[in-house]
C-alpha positions as CSV (number, residue, x, y, z in Angstrom):
1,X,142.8,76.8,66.4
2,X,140.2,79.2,66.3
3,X,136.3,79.3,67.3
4,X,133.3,81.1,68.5
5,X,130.4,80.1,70.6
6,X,127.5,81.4,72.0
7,X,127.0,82.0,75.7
8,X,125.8,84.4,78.1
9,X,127.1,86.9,80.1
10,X,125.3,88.2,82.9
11,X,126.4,91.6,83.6
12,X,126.3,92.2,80.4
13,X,124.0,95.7,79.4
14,X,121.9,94.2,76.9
15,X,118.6,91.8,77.4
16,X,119.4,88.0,78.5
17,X,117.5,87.6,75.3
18,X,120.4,88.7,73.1
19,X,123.3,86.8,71.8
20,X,126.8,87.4,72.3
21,X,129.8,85.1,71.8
22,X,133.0,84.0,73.3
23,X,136.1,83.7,71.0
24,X,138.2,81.1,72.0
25,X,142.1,81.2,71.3
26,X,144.8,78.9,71.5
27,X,148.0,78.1,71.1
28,X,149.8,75.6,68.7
29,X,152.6,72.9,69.3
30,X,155.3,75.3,70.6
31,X,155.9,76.2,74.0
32,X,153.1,75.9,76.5
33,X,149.7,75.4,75.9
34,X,147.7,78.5,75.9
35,X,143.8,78.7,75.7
36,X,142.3,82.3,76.2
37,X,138.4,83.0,75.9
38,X,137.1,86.8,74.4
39,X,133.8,88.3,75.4
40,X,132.8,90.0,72.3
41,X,129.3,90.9,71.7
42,X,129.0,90.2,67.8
43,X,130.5,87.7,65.3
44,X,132.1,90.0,63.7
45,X,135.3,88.8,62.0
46,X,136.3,93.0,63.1
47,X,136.1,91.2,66.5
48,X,139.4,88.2,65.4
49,X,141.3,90.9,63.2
50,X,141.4,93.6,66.1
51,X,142.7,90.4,68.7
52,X,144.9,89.3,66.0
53,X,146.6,91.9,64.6
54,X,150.3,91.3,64.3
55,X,149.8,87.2,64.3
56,X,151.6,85.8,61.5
57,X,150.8,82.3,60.5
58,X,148.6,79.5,60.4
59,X,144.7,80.2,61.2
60,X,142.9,76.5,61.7
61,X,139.3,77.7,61.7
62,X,136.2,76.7,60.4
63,X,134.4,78.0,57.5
64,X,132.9,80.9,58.6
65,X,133.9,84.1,56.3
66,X,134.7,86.8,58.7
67,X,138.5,85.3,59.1
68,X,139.1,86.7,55.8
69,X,138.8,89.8,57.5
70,X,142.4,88.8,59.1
71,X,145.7,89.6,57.4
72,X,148.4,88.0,57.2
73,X,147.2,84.4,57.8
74,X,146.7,81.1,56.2
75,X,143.9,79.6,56.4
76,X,143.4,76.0,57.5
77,X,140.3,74.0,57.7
78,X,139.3,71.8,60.5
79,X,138.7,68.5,59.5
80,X,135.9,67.5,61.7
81,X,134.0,70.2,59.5
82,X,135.3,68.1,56.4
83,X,134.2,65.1,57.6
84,X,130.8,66.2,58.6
85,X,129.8,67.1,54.7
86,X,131.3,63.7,53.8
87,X,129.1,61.9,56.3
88,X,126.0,64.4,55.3
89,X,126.9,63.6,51.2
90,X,126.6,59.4,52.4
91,X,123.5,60.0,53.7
92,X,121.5,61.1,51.0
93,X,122.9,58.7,48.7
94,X,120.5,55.4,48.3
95,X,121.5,52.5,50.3
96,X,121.9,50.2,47.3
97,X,125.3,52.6,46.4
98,X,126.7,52.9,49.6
99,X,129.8,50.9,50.2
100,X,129.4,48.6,53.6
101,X,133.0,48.9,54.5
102,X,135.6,51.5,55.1
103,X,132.7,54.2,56.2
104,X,134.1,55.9,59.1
């Protein structure tokens, strides 16, 4: 599982008023769970190929384009991020369609 947020860093050169991100990494099922954070100063998917070079195998990430920067992978989605468009497609409908059971 794979994702970025932003945060600050505060010995970091540049003004408190810029952004910079912290990857976060982590392991799957096998062997211990491992769950490493990376400083990185842009989004840049540059910034997950460079830290991911050599991985082989499944990527769960969300949908944010600079993964595709990373060879080798597959892909996965998350599906919290699925399940938010479903619940933002429900709203919009008009009450009158929307069923009144089974909405999670």
């Amino acid at each position: 599982m794979r994702t970025n947020r932003p945060c600050r860093y505060f010995t970091n050169p540049v003004p408190a008023t810029s952004k910079s991100y912290l990857w976060l990494y982590r392991t799957g099922k096998e062997g211990p769970s491992i769950i490493l954070y990376d400083y990185q100063e842009t989004r840049s998917g540059k910034n997950a190929e460079k830290f991911l070079s050599g991985f082989k195998g499944y990527l769960q990430v969300d949908g944010y384009a600079g993964y595709h920067k990373v060879p080798n992978v597959k892909l996965v989605g998350c599906m919290a991020h699925a399940r938010r468009k479903f619940d933002e497609a429900l709203k919009v409908l008009p009450s009158s369609k929307r069923l009144t059971s089974g909405v999670a």
